[in-house]
BAROLUM-331332 format. One record per residue (C-alpha): residue in three letters; chain; x, y, z. Coordinates in nm, 2 decimals. Layout:
# residues N
SITE   r c     xx     yy     zz
SITE ala A      X      Y      Z
...
//
This chain:
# residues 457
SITE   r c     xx     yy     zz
SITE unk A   7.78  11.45   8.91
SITE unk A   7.50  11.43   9.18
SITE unk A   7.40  11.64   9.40
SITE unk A   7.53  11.45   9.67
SITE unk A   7.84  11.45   9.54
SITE unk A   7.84  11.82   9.51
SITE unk A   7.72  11.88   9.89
SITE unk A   7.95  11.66  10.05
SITE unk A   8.24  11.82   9.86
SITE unk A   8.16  12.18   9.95
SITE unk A   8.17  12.08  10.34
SITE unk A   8.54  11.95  10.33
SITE unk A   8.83  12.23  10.31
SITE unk A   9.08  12.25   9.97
SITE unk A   9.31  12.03  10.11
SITE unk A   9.14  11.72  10.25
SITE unk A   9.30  11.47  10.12
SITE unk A   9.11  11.19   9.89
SITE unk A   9.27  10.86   9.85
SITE unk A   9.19  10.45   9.84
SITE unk A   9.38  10.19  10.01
SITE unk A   9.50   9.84  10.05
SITE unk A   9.77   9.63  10.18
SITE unk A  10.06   9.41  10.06
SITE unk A   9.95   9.08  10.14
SITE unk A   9.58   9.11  10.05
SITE unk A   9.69   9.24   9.69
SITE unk A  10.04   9.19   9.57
SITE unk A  10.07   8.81   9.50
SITE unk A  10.44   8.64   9.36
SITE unk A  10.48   8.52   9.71
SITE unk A  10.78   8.32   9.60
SITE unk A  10.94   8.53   9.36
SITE unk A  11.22   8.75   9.35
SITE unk A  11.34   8.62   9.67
SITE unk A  11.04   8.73   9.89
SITE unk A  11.04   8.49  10.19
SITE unk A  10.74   8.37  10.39
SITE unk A  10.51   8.54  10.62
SITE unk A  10.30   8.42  10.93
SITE unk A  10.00   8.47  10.66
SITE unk A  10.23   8.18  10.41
SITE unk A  10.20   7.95  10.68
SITE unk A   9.89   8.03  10.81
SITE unk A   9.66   8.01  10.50
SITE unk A   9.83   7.66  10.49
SITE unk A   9.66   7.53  10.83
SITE unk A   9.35   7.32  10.70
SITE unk A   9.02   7.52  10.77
SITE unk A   9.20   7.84  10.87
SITE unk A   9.04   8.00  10.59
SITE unk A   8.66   8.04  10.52
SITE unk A   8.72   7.89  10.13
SITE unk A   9.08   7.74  10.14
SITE unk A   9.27   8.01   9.97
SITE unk A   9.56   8.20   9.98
SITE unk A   9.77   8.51   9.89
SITE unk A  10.00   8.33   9.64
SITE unk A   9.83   8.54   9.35
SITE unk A   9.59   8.75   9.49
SITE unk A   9.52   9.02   9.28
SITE unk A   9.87   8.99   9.11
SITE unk A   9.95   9.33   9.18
SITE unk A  10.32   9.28   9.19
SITE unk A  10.31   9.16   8.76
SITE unk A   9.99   9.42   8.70
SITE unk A  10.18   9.78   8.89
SITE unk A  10.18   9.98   8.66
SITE unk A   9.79   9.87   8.51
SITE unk A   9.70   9.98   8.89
SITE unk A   9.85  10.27   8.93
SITE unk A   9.69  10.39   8.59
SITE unk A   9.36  10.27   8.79
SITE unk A   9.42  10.47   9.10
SITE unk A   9.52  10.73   8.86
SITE unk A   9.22  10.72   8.69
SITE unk A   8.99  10.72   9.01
SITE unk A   9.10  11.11   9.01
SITE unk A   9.23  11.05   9.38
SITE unk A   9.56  11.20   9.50
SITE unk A   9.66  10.93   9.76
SITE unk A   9.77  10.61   9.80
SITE unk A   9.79  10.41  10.12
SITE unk A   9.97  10.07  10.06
SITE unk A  10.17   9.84  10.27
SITE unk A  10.51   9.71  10.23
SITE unk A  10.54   9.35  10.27
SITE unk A  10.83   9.33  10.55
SITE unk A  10.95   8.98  10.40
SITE unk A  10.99   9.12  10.05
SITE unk A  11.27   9.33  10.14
SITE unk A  11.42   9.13  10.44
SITE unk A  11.30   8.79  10.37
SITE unk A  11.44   8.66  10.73
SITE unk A  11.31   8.96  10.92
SITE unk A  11.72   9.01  11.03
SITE unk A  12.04   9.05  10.81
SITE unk A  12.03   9.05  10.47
SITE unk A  11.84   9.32  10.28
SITE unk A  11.66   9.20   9.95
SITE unk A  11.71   9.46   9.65
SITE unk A  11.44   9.31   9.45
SITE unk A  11.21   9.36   9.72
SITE unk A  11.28   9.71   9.79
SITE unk A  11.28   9.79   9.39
SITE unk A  10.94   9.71   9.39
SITE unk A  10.85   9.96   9.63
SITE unk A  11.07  10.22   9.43
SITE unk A  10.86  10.17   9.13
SITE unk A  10.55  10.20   9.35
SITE unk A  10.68  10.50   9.49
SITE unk A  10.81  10.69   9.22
SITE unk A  10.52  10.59   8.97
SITE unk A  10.27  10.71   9.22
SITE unk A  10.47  11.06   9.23
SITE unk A  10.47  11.08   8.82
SITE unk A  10.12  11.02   8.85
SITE unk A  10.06  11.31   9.10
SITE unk A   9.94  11.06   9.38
SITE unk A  10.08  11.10   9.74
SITE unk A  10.27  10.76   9.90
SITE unk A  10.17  10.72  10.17
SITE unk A  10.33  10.40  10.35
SITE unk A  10.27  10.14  10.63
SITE unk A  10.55   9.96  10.71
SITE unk A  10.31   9.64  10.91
SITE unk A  10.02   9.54  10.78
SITE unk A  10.06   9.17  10.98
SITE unk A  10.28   9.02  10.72
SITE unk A  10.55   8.92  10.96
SITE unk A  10.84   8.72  10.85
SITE unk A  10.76   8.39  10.96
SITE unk A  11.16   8.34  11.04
SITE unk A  11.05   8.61  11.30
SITE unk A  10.80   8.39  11.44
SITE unk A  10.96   8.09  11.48
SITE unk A  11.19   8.29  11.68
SITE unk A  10.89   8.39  11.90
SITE unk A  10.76   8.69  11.70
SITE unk A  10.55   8.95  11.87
SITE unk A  10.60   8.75  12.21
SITE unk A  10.99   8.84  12.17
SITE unk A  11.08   9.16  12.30
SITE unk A  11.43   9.13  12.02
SITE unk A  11.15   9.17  11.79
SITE unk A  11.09   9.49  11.84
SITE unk A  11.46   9.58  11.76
SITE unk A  11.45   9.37  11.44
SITE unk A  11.12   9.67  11.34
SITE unk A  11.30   9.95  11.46
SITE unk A  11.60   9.80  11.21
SITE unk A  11.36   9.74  10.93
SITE unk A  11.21  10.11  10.98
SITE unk A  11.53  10.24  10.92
SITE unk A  11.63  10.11  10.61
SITE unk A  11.30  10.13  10.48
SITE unk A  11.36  10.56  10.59
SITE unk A  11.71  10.55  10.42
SITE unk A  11.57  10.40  10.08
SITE unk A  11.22  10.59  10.05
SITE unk A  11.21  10.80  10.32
SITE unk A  11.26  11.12  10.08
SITE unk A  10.94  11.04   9.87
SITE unk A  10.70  10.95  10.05
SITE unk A  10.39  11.16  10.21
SITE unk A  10.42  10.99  10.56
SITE unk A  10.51  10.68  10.74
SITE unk A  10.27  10.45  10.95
SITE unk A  10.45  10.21  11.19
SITE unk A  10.19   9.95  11.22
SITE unk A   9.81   9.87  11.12
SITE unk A   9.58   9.77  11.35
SITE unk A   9.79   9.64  11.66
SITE unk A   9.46   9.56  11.85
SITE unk A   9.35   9.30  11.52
SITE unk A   9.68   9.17  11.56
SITE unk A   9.75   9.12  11.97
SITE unk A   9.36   9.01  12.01
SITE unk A   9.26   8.80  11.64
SITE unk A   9.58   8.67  11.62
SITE unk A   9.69   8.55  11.96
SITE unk A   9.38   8.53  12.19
SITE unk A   9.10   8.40  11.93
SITE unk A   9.33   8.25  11.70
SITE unk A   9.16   8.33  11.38
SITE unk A   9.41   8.52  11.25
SITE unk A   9.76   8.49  11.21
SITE unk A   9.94   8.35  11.41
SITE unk A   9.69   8.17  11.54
SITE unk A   9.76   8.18  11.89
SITE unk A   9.46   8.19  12.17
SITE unk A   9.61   8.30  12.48
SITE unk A   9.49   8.64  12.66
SITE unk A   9.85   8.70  12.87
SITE unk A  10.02   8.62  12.53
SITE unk A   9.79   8.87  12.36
SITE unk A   9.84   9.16  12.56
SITE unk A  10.25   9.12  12.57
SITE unk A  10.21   9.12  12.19
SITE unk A  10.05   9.45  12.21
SITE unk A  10.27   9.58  12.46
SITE unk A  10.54   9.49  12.23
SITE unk A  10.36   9.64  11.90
SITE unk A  10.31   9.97  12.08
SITE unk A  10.71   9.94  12.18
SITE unk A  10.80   9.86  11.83
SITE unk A  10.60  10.18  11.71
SITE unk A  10.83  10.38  11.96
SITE unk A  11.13  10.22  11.86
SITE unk A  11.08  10.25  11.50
SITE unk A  10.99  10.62  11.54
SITE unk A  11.28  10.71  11.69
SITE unk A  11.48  10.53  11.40
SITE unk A  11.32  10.72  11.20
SITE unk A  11.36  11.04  11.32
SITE unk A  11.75  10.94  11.35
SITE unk A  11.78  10.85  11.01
SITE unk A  11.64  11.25  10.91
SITE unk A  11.28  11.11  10.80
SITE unk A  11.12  11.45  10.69
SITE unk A  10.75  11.25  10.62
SITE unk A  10.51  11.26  10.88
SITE unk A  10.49  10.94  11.16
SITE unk A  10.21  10.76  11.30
SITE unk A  10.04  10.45  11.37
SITE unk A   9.72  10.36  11.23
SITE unk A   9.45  10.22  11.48
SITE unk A   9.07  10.05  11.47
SITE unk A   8.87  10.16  11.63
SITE unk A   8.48  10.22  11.73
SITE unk A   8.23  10.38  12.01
SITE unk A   8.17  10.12  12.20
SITE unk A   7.76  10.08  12.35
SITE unk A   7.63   9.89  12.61
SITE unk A   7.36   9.65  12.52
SITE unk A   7.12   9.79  12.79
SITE unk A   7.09  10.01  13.05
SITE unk A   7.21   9.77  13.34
SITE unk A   7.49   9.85  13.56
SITE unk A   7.63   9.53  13.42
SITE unk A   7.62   9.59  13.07
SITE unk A   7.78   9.94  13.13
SITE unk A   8.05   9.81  13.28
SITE unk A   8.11   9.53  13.08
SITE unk A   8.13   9.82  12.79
SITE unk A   8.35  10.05  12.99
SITE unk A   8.59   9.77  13.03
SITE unk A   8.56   9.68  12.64
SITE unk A   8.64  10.03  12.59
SITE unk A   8.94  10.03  12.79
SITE unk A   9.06   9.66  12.58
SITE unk A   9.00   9.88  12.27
SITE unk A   9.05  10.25  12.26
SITE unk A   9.21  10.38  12.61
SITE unk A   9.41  10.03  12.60
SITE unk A   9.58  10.21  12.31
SITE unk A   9.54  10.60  12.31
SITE unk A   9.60  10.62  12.65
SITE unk A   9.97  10.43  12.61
SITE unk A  10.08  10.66  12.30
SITE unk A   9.93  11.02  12.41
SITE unk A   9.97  10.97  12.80
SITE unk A  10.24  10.69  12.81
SITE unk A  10.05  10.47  13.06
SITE unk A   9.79  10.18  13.04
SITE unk A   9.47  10.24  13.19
SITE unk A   9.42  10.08  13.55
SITE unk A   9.12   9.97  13.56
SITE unk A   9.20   9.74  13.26
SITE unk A   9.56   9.62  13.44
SITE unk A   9.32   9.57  13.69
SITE unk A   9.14   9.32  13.51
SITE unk A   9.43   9.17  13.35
SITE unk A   9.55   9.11  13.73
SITE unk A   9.84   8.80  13.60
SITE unk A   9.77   8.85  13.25
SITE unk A   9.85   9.19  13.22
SITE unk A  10.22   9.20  13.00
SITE unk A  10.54   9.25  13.14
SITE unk A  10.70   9.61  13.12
SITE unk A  11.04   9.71  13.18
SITE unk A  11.13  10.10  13.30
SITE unk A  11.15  10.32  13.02
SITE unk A  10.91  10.15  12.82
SITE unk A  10.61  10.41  12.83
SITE unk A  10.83  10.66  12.78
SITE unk A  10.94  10.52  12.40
SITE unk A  10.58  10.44  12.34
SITE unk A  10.49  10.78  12.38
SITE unk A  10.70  10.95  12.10
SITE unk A  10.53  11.27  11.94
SITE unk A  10.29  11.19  11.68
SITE unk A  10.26  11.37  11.39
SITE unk A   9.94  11.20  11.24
SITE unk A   9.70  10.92  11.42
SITE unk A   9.54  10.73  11.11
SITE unk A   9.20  10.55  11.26
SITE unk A   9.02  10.30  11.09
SITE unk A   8.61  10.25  11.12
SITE unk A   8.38  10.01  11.01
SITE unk A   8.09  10.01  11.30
SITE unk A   8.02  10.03  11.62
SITE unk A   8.04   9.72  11.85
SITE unk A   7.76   9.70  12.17
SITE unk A   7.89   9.52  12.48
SITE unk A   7.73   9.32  12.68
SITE unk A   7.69   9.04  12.97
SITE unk A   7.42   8.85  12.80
SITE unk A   7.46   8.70  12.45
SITE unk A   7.61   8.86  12.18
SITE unk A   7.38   9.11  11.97
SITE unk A   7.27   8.98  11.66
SITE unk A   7.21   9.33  11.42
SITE unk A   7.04   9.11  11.15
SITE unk A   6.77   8.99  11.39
SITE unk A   6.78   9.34  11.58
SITE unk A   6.64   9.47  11.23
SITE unk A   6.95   9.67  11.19
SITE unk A   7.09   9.71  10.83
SITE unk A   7.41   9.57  10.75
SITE unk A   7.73   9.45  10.52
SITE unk A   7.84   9.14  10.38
SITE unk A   8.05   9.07  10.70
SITE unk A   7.74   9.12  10.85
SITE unk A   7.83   9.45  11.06
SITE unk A   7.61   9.70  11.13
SITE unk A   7.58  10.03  10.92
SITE unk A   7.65  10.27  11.21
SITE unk A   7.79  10.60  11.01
SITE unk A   7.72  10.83  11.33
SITE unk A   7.99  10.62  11.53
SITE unk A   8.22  10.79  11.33
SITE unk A   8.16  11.12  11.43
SITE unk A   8.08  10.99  11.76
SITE unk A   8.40  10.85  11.83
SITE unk A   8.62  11.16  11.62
SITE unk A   8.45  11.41  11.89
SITE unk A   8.51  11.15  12.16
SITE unk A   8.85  11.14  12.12
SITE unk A   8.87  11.50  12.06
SITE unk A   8.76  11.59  12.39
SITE unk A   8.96  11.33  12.58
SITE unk A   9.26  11.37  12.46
SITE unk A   9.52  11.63  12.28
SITE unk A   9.51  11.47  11.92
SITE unk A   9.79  11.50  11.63
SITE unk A   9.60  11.59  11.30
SITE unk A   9.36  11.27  11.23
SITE unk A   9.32  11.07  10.88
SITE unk A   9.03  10.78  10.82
SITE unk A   9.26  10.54  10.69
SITE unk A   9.01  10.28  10.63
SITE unk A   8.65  10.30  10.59
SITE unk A   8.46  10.09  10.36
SITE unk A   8.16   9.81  10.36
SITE unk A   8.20   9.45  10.15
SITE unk A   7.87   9.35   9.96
SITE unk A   7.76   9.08   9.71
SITE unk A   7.87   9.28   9.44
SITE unk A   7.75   9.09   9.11
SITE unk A   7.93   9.18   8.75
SITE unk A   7.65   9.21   8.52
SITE unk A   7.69   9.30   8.13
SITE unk A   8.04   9.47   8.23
SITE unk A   7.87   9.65   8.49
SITE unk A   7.92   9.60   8.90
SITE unk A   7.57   9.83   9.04
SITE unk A   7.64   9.84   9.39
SITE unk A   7.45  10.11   9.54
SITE unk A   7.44  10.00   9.94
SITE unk A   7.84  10.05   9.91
SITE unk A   7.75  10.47   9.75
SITE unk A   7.51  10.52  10.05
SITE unk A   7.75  10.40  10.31
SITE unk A   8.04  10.58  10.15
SITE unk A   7.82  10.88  10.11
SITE unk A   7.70  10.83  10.46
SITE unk A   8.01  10.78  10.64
SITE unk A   8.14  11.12  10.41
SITE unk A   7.89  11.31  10.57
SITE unk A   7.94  11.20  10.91
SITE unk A   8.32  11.27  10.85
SITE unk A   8.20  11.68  10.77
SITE unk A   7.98  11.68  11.11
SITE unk A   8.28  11.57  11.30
SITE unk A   8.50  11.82  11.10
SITE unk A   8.24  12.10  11.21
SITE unk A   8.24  11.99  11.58
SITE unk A   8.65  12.12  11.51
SITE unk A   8.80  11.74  11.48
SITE unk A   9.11  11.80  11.29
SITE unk A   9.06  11.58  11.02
SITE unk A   9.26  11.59  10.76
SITE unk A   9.17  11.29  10.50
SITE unk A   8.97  10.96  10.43
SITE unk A   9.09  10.68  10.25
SITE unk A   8.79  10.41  10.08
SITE unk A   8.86  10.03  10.20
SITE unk A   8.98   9.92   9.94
SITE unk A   9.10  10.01   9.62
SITE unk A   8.99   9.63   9.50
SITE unk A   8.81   9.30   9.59
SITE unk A   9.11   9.11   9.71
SITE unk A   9.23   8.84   9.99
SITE unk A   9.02   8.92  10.30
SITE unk A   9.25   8.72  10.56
SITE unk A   9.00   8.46  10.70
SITE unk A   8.74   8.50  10.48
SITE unk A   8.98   8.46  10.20
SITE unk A   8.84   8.60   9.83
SITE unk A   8.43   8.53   9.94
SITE unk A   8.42   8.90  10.07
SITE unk A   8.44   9.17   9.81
SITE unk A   8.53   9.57   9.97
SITE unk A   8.67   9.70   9.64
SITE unk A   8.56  10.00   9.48
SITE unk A   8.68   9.78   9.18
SITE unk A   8.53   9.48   9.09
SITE unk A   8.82   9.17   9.05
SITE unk A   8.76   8.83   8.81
SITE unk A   9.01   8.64   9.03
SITE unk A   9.04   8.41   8.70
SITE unk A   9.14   8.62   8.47
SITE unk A   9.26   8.93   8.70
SITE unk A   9.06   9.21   8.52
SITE unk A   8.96   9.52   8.68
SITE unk A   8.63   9.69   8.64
SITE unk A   8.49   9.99   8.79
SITE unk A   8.20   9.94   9.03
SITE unk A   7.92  10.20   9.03
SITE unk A   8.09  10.30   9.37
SITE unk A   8.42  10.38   9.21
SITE unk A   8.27  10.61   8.98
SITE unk A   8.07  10.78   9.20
SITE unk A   8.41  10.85   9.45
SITE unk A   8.58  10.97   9.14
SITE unk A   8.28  11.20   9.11
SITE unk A   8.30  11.31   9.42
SITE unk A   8.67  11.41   9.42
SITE unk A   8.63  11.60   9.12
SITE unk A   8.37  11.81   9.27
SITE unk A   8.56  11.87   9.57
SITE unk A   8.90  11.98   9.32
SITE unk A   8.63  12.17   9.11
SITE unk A   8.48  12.38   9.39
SITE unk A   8.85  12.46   9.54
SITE unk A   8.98  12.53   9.19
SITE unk A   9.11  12.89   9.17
SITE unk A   8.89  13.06   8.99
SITE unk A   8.96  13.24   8.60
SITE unk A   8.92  13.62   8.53
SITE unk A   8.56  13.59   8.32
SITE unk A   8.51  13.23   8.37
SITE unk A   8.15  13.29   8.44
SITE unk A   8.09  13.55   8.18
SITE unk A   7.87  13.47   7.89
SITE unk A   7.98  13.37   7.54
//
């Protein structure tokens, strides 16, 4: 293996943990099988012009026919985690009442053919797929959905709860409170700023709730939520840009950290909020902030803030992905030591990093070497954040395949495996091999070592 390879393994401890990820939606397909109902992303994906090429999830990368070809893959990738999503209208396709056994048999299969396979589960329970019969009922907006989670948690803890390596309550609750119900580009498509901000007041709830069903039900895995996030910079120097990216801060990171490790929203963003700011009852804060036992954060690149236009990286010169977002990888140690000093972390996990490109499959063979350097890159900033005493604990690549990506629907490829959407065959991209590389370095240099193993012969 390269050098590289070697040197970034010898700077993480014997047990980091090495895995890929993706989520139910994005992959899994057989929407309207085995009595699976619909999600806000169903009904969504049928709005005209909601998504960049008119697609859907209906088959996806039909991981829900192909399991047990994909777990081989992951399998294969010399990894020993998995982080997957479970699609909450699979197994309760009304989001109340009735529990769906084919739904949740799925998940026992995943489950239980990770374990044979020696790969660690470990589980989301919301990655944005709500049940749409939730929504018409006032989803995120209604506080009785946060009860209907905290029900859904528990049965999901009483079924699996024994077998899997931990437990995140939701993904990305700022995505879905600010994409999905102040811009509207996103699921549900909503664009109201007081609407937004009770939706995350009542994501953040849920995530209390549904820990403390958890915990009731005996859950032994570890609990946590999974957030984006990213340093935020100020476009210049003026006392207006700086607080324009103070405040952004506060919508992003403090809006968030501050409400699960200090059980309080931060004032000066209530303060901007003034009318808009969401409705909290007493006790609230209090089941937000229930211990966490792992904080998963997810990092793509940095954003810069600003009163003037919005900064264009391409014509700034900067280098950057398919999504056109800047490759940043010293945010990421930026922000890990950040949050380090502010605040009294649980044991940290990347849970998403990764970069889409125009990945081209030539002669059987996908040679995308911008997605090595900005894995590599983002690696290495992970070890100088682990050195500055971040307790990290593991990183998991965005994603394990090319698959639906939400409003940009299949024209935006993250996978470390290359996906014919036609004929749904997987192939290795240079990336891929070079992450499997990398994890067997780092299990060869922690390997115990054998009496005479270096001796001649």
């Amino acid at each position: 293996m390269s050098a590289v390879a070697r040197a970034l393994a010898r700077r993480f401890p014997r047990e980091f943990v090495w895995g890929v990820a993706t989520s139910a939606y994005q992959i899994e397909g057989a929407t309207h099988e085995d009595g699976r109902g619909d999600s806000i992303w169903d009904e969504f994906c049928r709005r005209p012009g909601a998504i960049k090429d008119g697609s859907n999830g209906d088959r996806a990368c039909d991981h829900y026919h192909r399991l047990d070809e994909d777990l081989d893959l992951i399998a294969g990738l010399g990894v020993r985690a998995y982080r997957f999503s479970m699609a909450w209208p699979r197994v309760q396709p009304q989001g109340a009442g009735a529990w769906n056994d084919k739904g949740f048999a799925f998940y026992e299969r995943l489950v239980d053919g990770l374990l044979a396979r020696g790969i660690a589960p470990y589980l989301t329970l919301y990655h944005w797929d709500l049940p749409q019969a939730l929504q018409e009922k006032g989803g995120w907006m209604s506080r009785d959905t946060t009860v209907r989670f905290a029900e859904y948690a528990s049965e999901v803890a009483r079924r699996l709860g024994d077998r899997v390596a931990s437990i995140a309550t939701h993904n990305e609750p700022w995505v879905i409170a600010i994409l999905g119900h102040e811009a509207g580009i996103f699921a549900p498509g909503l664009r109201s700023q007081k609407t937004a901000m009770q939706v995350a007041h009542h994501l953040l709830l849920s995530h209390g709730f549904a820990l403390e069903a958890l915990r009731s039900q005996g859950c032994r895995a570890p609990l946590g939520i999974v957030l984006n996030q990213a340093p935020i910079h100020a476009a210049t120097d003026s006392p207006e840009d700086l607080a324009k990216a103070h405040l952004d801060d506060g919508l992003t990171i403090r809006w968030y950290m501050d409400a699960l490790l200090h059980g309080r929203y931060p004032d000066d963003v209530l303060s901007f909020l003034g009318a808009d700011a969401p409705h909290v009852l007493e006790g609230d804060m209090d089941a937000i902030r229930q211990p966490l036992d792992f904080l998963g954060i997810n990092y793509y690149t940095r954003n810069v803030s600003g009163t003037g236009a919005p900064r264009d990286p391409v014509q700034s010169g900067k280098e950057v992905t398919d999504m056109g977002w800047e490759v940043f990888p010293r945010g990421l140690s930026e922000l890990l030591t950040r949050l380090n000093k502010d605040y009294r972390l649980p044991p940290l996990y990347i849970m998403e990093n990764g970069a889409a490109y125009r990945d081209r499959l030539v002669d059987g063979r996908v040679a995308d070497a911008d997605r090595t350097r900005y894995l590599q890159s983002h690696i290495a900033a992970m070890a100088d954040a682990l050195e500055a005493g971040v307790d990290l604990r593991g990183y998991f690549v965005w994603s394990l395949l090319d698959n639906f990506e939400w409003a940009d629907g299949y024209s935006k490829r993250f996978g470390l495996v290359h996906v014919d959407y036609e004929t749904q065959r997987r192939t290795l991209k240079d990336s891929a091999i070079w992450y499997r590389g990398l994890c067997g370095e780092h299990v060869g240099i922690h390997a115990p070592r054998v009496a005479g193993a270096d001796a001649g012969g």
